[in-house]
MDTraj code that builds the backbone (N, CA, C; nanometers):
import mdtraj as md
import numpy as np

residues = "UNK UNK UNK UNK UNK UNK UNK UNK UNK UNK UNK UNK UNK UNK UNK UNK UNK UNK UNK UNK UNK UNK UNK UNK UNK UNK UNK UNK UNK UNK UNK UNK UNK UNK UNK UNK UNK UNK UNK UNK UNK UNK UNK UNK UNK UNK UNK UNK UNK UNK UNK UNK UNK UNK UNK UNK UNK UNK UNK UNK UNK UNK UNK UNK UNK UNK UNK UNK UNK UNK UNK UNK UNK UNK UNK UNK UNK UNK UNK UNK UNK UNK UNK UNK UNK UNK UNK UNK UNK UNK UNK UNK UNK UNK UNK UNK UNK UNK UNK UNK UNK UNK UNK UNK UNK UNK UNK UNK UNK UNK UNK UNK".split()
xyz = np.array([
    [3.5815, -0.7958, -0.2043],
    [3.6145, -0.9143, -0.1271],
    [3.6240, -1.0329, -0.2224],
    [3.7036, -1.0921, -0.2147],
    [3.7599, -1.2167, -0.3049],
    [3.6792, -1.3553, -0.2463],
    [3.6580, -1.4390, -0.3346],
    [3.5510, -1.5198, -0.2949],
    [3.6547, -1.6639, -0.2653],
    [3.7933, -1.6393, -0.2229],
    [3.8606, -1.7542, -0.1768],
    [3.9889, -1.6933, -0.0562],
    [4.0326, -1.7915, 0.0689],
    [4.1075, -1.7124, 0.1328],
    [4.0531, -1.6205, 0.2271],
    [3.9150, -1.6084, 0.2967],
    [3.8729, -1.5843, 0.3438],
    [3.8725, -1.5682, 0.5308],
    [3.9029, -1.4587, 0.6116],
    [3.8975, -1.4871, 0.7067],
    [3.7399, -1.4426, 0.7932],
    [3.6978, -1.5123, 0.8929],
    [3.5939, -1.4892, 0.8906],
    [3.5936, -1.4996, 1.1000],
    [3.5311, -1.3463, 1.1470],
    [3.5198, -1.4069, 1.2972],
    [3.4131, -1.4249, 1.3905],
    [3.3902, -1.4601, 1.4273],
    [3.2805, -1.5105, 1.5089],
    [3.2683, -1.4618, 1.6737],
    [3.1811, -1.4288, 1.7326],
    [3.1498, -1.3957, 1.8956],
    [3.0695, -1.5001, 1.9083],
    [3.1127, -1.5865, 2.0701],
    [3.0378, -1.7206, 2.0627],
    [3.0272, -1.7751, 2.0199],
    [3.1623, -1.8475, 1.9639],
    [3.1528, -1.9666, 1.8853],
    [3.1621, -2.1067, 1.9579],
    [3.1287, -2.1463, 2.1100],
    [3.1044, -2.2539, 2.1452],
    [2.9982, -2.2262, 2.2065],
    [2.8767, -2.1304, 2.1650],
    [2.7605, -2.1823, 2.2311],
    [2.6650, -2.2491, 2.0817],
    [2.5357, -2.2510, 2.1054],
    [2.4429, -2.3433, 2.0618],
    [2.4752, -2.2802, 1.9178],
    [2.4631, -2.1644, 1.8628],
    [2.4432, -2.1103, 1.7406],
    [2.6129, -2.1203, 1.6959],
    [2.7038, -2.1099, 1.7693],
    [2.8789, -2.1114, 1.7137],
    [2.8683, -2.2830, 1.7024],
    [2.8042, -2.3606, 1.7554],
    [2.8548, -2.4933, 1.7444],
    [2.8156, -2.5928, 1.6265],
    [2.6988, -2.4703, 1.5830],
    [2.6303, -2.5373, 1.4522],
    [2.6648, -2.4898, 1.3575],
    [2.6997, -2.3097, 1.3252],
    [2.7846, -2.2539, 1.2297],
    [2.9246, -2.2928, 1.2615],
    [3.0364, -2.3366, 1.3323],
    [3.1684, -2.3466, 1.2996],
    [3.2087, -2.4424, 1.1887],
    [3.1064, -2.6036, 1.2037],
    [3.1424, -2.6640, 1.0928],
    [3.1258, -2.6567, 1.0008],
    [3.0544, -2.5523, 0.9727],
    [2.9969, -2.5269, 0.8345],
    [3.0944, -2.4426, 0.7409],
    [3.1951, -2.3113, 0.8535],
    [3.2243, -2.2550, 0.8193],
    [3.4084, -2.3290, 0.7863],
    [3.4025, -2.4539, 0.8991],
    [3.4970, -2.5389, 0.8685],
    [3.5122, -2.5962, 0.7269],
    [3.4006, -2.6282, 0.6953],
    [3.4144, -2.7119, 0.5713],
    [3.3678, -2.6360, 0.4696],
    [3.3639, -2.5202, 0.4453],
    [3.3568, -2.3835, 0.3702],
    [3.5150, -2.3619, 0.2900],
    [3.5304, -2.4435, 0.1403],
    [3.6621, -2.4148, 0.1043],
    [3.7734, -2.2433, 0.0917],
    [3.6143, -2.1708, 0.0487],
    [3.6559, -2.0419, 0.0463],
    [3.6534, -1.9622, 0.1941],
    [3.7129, -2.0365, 0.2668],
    [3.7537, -1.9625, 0.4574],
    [3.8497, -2.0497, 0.4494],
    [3.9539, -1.9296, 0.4746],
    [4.1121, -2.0025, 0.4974],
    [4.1355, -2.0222, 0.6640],
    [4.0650, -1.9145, 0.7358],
    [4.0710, -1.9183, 0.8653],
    [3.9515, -1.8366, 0.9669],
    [3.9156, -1.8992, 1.0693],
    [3.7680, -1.8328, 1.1316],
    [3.8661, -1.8067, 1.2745],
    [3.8435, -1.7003, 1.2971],
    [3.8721, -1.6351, 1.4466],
    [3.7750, -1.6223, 1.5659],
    [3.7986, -1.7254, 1.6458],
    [3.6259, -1.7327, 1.7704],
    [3.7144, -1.6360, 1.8874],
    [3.6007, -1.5800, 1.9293],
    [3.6514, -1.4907, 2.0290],
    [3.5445, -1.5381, 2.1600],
    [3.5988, -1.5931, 2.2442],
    [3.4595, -1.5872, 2.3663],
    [3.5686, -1.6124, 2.5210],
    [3.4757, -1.5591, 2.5861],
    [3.5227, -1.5484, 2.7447],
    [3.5849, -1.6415, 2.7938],
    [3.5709, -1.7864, 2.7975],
    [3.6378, -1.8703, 2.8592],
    [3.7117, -1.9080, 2.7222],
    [3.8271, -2.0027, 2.8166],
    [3.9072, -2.0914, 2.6866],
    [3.8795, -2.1713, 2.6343],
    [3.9184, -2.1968, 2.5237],
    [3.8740, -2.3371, 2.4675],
    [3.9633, -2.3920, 2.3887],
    [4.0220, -2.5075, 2.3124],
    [4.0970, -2.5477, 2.2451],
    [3.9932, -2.6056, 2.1076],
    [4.0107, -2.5378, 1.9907],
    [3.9127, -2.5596, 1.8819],
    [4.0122, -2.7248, 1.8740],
    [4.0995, -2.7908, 1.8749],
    [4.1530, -2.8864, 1.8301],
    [4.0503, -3.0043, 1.9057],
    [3.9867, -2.9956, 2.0276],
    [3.9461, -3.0698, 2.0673],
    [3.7867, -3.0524, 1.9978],
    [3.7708, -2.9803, 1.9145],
    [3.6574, -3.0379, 1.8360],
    [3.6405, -3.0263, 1.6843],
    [3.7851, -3.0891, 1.6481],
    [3.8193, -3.1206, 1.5125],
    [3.8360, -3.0052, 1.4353],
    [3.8154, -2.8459, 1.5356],
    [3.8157, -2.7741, 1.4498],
    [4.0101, -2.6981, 1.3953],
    [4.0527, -2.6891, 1.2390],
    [4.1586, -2.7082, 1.2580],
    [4.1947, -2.5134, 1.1667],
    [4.0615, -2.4777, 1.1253],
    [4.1102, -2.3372, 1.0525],
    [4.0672, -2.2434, 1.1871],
    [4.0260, -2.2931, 1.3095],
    [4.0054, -2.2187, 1.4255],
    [4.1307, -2.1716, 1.4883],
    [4.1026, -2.0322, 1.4926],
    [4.2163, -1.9211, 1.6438],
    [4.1387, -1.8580, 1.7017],
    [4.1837, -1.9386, 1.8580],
    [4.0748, -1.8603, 1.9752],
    [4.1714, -1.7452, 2.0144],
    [4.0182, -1.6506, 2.0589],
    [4.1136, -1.5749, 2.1088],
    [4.0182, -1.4950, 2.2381],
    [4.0427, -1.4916, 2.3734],
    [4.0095, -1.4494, 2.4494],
    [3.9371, -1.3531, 2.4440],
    [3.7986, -1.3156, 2.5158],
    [3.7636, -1.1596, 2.4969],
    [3.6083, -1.1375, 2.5471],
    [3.5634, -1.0424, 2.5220],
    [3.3619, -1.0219, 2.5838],
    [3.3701, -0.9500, 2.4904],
    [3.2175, -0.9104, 2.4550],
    [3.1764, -0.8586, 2.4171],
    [3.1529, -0.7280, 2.4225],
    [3.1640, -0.7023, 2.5773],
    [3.1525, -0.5897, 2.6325],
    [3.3134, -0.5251, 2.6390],
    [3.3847, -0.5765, 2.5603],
    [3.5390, -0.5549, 2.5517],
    [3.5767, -0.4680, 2.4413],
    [3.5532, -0.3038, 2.4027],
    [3.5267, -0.2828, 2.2515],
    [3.6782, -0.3485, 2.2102],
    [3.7906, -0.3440, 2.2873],
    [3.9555, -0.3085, 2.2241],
    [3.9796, -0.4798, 2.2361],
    [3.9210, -0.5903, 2.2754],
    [3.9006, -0.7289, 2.2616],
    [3.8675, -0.7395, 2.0868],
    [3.7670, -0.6567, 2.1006],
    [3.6302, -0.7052, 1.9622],
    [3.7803, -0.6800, 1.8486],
    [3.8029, -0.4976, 1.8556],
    [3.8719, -0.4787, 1.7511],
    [4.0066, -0.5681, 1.7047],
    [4.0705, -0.5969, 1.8017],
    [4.2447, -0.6719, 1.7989],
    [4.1253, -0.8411, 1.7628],
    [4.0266, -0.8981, 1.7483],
    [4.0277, -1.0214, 1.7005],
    [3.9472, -0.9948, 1.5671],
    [3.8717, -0.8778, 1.5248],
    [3.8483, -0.8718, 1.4098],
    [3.9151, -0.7999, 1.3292],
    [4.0488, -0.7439, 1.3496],
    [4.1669, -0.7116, 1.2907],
    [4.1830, -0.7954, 1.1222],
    [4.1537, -0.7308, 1.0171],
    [4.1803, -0.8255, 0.8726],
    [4.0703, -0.9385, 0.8753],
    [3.9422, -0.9077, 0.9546],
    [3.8254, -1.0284, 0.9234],
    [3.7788, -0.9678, 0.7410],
    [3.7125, -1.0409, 0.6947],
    [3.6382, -1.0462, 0.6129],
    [3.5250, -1.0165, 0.6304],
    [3.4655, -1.0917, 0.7550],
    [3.3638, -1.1455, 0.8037],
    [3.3097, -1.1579, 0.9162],
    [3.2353, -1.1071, 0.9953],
    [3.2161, -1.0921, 1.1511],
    [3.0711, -1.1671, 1.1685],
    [3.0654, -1.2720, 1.2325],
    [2.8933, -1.3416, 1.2615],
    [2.9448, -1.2876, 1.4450],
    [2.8357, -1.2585, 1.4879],
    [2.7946, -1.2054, 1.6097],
    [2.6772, -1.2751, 1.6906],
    [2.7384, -1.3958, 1.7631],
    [2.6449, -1.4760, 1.8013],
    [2.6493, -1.4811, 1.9488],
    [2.7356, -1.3871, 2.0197],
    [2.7200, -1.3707, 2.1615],
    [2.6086, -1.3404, 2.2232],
    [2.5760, -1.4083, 2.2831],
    [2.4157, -1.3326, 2.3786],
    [2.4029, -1.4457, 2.4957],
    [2.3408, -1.3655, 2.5964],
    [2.2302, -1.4285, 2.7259],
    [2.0784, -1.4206, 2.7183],
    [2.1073, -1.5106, 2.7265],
    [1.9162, -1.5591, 2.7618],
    [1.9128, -1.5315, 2.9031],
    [1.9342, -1.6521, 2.9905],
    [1.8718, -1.6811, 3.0871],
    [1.9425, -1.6977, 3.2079],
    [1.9548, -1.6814, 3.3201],
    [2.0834, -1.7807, 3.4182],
    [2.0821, -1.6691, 3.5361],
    [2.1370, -1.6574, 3.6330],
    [2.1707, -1.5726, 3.7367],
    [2.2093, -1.4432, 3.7236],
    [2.2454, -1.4180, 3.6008],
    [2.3342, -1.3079, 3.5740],
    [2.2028, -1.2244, 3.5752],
    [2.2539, -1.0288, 3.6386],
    [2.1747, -0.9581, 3.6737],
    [2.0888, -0.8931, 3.5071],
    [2.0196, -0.8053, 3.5387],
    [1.9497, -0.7452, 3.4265],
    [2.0432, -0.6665, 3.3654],
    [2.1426, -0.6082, 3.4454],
    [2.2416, -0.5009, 3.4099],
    [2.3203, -0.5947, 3.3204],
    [2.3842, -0.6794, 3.3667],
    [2.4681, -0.7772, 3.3366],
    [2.4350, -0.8442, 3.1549],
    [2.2915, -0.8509, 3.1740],
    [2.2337, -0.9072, 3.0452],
    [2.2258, -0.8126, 2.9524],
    [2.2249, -0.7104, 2.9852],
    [2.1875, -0.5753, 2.9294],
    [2.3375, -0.5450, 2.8366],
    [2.4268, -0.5449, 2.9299],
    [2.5618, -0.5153, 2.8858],
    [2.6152, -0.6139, 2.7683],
    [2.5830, -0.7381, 2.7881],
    [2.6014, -0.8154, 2.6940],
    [2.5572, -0.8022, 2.5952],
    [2.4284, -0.7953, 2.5750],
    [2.3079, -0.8375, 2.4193],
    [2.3294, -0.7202, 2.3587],
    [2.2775, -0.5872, 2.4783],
    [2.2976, -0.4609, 2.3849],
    [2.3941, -0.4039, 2.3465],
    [2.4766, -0.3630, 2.4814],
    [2.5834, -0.2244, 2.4336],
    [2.6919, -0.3817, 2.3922],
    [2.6948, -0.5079, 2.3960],
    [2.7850, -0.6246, 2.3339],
    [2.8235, -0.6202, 2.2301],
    [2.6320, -0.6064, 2.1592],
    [2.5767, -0.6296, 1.9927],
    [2.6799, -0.4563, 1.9407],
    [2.6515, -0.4021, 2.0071],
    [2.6769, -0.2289, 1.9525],
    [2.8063, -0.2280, 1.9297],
    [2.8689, -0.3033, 2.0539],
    [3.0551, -0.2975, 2.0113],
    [3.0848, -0.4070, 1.9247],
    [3.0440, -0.4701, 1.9091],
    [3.0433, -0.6145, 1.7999],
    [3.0184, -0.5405, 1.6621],
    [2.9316, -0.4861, 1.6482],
    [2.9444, -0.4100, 1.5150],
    [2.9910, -0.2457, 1.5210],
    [3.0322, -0.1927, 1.5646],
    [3.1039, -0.0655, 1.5601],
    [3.2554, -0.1481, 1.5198],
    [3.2814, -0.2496, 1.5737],
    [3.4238, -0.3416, 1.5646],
    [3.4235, -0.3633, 1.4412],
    [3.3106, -0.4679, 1.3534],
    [3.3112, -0.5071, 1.2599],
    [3.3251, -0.3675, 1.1491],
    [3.2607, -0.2649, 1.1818],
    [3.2737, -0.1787, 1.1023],
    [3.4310, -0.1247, 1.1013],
    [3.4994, -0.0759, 1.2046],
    [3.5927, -0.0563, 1.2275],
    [3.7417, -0.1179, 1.1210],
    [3.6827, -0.2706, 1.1316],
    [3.7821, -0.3851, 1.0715],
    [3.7424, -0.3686, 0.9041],
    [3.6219, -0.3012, 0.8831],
    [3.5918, -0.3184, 0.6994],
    [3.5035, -0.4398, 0.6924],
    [3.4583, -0.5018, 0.8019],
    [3.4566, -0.6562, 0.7369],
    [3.2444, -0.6422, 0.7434],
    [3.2203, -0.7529, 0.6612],
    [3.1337, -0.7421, 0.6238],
    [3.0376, -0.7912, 0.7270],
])
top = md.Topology()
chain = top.add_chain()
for i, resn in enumerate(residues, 1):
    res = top.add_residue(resn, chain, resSeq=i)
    for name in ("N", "CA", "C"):
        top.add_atom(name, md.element.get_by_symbol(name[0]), res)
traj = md.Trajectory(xyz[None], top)
């Protein structure tokens, strides 16, 4: 892996942990481009972010995970539930079998 030109993707990149790593990874010269993948839409332009491509998807999505970590470098995996209405099953599907397709993906893609 070449230490410039870097693509790098992310799960949950507008919650608490994507909102504190994106700028970092923004202002990271060696990342040419970061790929956020999360459930609802979002427009990275409306928060200055400009090496951001969203791209629709869950976690619980394995053929989501793979088509946005397609040529990553780099996979941070920051999707998860804590707390909220959503059932045990529901939470379950996310954190665990989420985390499991999040990295079977990353493995899939080569990326680190």
């Amino acid at each position: 892996m070449s230490d410039a030109g870097l693509t790098v993707a992310v799960t949950g990149p507008t919650g608490t942990f994507g909102f504190g790593l994106i700028p970092l990874l923004e202002a990271d010269p060696r990342i040419e481009r970061v790929v956020g993948i999360a459930r609802r839409p979002f427009d990275p332009s409306e928060h200055g972010w400009s090496k951001m491509e969203y791209r629709q998807g869950d976690v619980r999505d394995p053929e989501a995970l793979r088509n946005a970590f397609d040529k990553a470098d780099v996979v941070v995996h920051l999707a998860f539930m804590i707390t909220g209405t959503a059932s045990r099953e529901t939470i379950r599907a996310i954190n665990v079998e989420g985390t499991l397709n999040a990295f079977k993906a990353a493995a899939a893609a080569g990326a680190g």
